[in-house]
N, C-alpha and C positions, 0 to 999 in steps of 0.2 A: 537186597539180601542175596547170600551166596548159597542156592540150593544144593542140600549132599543128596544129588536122585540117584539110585542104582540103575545101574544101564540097562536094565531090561526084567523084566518079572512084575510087573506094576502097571497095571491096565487104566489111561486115562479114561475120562476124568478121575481126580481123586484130590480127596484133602491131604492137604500138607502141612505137619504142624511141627514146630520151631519148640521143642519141651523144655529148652534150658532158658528159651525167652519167658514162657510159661513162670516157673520156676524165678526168673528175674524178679516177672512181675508181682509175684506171690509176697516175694520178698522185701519188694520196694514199698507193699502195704502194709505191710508187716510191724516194719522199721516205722511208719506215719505214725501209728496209731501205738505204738508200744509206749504203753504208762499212762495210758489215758480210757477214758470209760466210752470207749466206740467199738465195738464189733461188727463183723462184716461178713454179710450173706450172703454168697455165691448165687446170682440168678438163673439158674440151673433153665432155663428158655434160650438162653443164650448159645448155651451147646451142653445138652446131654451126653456126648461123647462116655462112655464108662471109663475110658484111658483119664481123659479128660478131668472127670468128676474124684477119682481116685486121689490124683497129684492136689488136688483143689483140698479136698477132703483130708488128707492127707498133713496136709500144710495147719490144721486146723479151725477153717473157717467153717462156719454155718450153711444153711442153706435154704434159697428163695424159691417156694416153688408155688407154679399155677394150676397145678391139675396132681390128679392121684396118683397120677403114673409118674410124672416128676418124685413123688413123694418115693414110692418105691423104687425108683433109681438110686434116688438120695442116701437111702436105707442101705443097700445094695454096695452101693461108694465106701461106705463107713461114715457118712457123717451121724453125728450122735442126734438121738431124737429129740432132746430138749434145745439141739440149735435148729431145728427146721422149723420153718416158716410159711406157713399157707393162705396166698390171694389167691384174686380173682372174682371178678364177679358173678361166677355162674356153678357156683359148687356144686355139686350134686348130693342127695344122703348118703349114698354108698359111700363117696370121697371123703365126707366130714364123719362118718363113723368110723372109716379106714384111721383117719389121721386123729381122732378122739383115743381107738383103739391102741396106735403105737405110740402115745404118748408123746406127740408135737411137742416144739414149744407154745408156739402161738397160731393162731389162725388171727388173719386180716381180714375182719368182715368190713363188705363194703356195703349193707343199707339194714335198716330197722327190721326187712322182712328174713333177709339173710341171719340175724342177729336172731329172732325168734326163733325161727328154726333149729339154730345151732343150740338152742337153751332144750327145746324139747328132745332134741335127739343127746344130749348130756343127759337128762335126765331118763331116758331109754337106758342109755349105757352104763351110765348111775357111776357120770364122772363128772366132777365140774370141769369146764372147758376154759382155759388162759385165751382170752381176746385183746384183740387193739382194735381200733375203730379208723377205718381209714378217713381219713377227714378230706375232700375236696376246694382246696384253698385257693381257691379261681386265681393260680399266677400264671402267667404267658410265659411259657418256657423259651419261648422266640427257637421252635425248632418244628420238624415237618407235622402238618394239620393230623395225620396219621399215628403219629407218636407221641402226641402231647395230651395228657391225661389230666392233666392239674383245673384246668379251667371247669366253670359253674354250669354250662350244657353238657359234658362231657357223661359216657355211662358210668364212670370210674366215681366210688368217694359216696360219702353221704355229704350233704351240701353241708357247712355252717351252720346255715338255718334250722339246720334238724336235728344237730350235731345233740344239743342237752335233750331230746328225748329218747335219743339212744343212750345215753348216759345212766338216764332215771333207767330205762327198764335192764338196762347191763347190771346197775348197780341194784336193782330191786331183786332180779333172778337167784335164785338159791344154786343155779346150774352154769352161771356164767363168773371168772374171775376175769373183771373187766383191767389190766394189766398195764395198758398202753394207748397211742394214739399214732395211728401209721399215715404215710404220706408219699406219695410218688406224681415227680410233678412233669415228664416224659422222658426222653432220650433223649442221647445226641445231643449231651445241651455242652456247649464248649465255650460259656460266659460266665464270668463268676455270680453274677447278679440277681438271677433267678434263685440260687441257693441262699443267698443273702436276704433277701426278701423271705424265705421260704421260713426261715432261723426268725425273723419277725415276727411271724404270725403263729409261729410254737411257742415262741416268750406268750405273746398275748394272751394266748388259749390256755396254757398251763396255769399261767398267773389266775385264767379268770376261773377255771375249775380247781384251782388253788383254795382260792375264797369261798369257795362252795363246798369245803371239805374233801375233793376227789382228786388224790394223786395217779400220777401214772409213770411207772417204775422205765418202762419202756418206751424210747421215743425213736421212733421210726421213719427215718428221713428218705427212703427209698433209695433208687437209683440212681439214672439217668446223666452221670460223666461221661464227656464222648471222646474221641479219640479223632487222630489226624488221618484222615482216608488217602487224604492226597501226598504226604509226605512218612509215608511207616516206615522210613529208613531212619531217618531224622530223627523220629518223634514213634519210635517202639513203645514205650511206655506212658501212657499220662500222666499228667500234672496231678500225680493224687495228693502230695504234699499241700497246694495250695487250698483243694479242692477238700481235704479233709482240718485245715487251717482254718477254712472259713465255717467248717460245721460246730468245732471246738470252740472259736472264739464267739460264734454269736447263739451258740442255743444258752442260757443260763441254766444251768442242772441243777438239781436240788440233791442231798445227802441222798442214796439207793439208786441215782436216775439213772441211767445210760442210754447212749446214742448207739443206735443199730445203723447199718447203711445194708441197700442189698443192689452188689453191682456187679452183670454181665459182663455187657460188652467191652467195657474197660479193662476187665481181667482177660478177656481169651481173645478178643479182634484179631489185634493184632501177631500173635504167632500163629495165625493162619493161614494158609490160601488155598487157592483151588488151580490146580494145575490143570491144562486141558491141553490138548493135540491139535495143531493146525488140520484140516481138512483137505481145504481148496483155499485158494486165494484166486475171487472173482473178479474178473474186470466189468466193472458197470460201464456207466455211460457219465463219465466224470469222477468217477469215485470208485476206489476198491474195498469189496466187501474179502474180512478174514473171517473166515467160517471155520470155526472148535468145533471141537464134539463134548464140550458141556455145554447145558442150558439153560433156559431162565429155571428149570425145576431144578439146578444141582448151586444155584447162588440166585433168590428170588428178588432180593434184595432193588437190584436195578428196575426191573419190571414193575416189582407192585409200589417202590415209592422217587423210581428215577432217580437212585441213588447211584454211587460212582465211586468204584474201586480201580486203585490204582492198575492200569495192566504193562507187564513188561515179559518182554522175554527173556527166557531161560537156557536156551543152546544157540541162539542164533549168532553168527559172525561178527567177530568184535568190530570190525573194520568197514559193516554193511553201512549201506547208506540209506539214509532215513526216509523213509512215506509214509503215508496217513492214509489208516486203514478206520472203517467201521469194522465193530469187531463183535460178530451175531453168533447165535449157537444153533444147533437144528432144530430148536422146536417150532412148531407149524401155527406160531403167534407173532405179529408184527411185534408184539413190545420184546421179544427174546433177543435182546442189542445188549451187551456190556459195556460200549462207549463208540461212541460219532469221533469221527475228525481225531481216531487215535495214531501219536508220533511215536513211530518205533520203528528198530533198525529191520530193513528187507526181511521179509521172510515166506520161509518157503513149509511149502507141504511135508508134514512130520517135524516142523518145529515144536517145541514147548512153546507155551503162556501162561504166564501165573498172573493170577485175579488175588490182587494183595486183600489182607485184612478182612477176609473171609472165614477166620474162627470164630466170629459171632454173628447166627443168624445166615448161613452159610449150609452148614450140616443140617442144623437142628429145623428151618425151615424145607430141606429138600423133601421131593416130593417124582411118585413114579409116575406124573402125566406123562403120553404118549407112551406109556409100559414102558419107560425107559428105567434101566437097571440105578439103583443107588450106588453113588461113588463107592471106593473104599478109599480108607485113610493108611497113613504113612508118617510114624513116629517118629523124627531125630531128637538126640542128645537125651 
């Protein structure tokens, strides 16, 4: 990527975000899903950003959120209240009266106790409440042990097993309008297979509370498409075409059904990064350490799951010639390392480095350990 930085006014670290890539990507979902009964919910965990949420919003998609304050972001954006979306397994009253109060679309309750609650507090508010049931479809997403939610130990989902007694009392409640069946089976999944499998076991379940008289208007295939970390020059945009190909041709929908999807990191990763400033470049004892001044708290990402964004420099000489640096940040943690054994051209003290495909899960997880200052961000196109 060819960075437009202004030469000065702009205090590293800071996010970098690509708007017209943004804008692509908006658009290349757009274009999937046109004529067909699939909507799409921005996972607003991904990046909170308000620039961010606006363009998103904007664009007219929906919105996925996990917590109340998401929700009031969401509000704030413009996205409309009957497209927001509320997981999570840990709601709290205030939050499920907040999102009862502005009129959600739906809340995604994930267990029978959560589901009771939300019946007494509609009936407190003396609204009935739009639910999906997130169902737990024990499939191996074949992606990190950290981000995979679908399997049957996991805290995420009411198991199967328990799946028709949240049913009976959804469906018995005078305070609950039992709407849908929600599903997210992790991230980072970049196989068609898992989704495949996933469209299997929606047929099954719909069929079989078909026969039991209970439709569900709403089917909720969650998120989790990932994107290329290693190649975001190449590969700017995901495979949504296939990726929303394979949800169209294997769920069976009945007359009113539609397919929801709710996807992050696929939508903003990649027109991101995190620009940082060389430091010192340290000679070890066999190895050279390039010490930024971003850290594991301004892209957590490497740290808490050993993941691996692309890094390249940004002003260094076309002509340098290449060593391999470890490339650590100053926080006072042995895990605050970006990448071992990284090949990039000489560089010197007051370089740039951009940490690719850091608009998701980048901003929105940073955090002020060691009172260090929160990035700011930097708009193109």
């Amino acid at each position: 990527m060819k960075f437009k930085l202004p030469c000065e006014g702009v205090e590293t670290p800071f996010y970098y975000y690509d708007m017209e890539l943004l804008r692509s990507t908006l658009n290349e979902i757009k274009e999937c899903i046109a004529g067909s009964d699939v909507h799409v919910h921005y996972a607003i965990k991904a990046n909170g950003n308000p620039e961010i949420l606006k363009v998103i919003a904007d664009s007219g998609f929906g919105a996925d959120c996990v917590s109340g304050g998401e929700i009031e972001a969401a509000l704030a954006a413009g996205f409309s209240n009957d497209s927001i979306y509320y997981a999570g397994v840990g709601k709290t009253d205030r939050e499920i009266i907040f999102g009862i109060e502005s009129g959600i679309g739906c809340f995604n309750v994930e267990s029978i106790e959560e589901l009771k609650v939300i019946s007494e507090l509609g009936e407190r508010c003396g609204k009935k409440v739009p639910v999906a049931l997130r169902v737990n479809p024990n499939i191996d997403a074949h992606t990190h042990e950290y981000i995979t939610t679908g399997l049957e130990e996991n805290k995420f989902g009411i198991d199967m097993r328990c799946l028709d007694k949240a049913v009976d009392f959804a469906t018995a409640s005078d305070w609950i309008d039992l709407i849908g069946l929600h599903f997210h089976i992790g991230s980072q999944i970049t196989i068609t297979e898992p989704f495949a499998l996933l469209c299997e076991r929606i047929n099954a379940l719909t069929e079989y509370y078909r026969r039991r008289g209970v439709e569900f208007p709403v089917i909720n295939v969650g998120g989790g498409l990932g994107i290329d970390y290693d190649n975001p020059d190449e590969n700017p945009v995901p495979d949504f075409k296939n990726y929303f190909d394979t949800l169209i041709s294997g769920i069976s929908l009945t007359p009113g059904q539609h397919i929801h999807c709710e996807l992050g990191r696929a939508v903003v990763a990649q027109c991101g990064s995190l620009i940082t400033q060389v430091l010192y470049v340290k000679e070890g004892i066999g190895r050279k350490f390039l010490i930024v001044d971003a850290g594991m708290n301004d892209l957590m990402r490497p740290a808490l799951y050993g993941a691996h964004h692309k890094i390249e420099t940004v002003n260094a000489e076309e002509d340098a010639c290449e060593e391999v640096y470890d490339v650590v940040g100053p926080v006072c943690e042995s895990s605050d390392v970006f990448g071992k054994g990284e090949k990039l051209p000489a560089v010197r003290r007051g370089d740039l480095i951009a940490l690719r495909s850091a608009g998701a899960y980048g901003e929105s997880m940073a955090s002020t350990y060691n009172m260090r200052k929160l990035p700011g961000s930097l708009f193109i196109g």
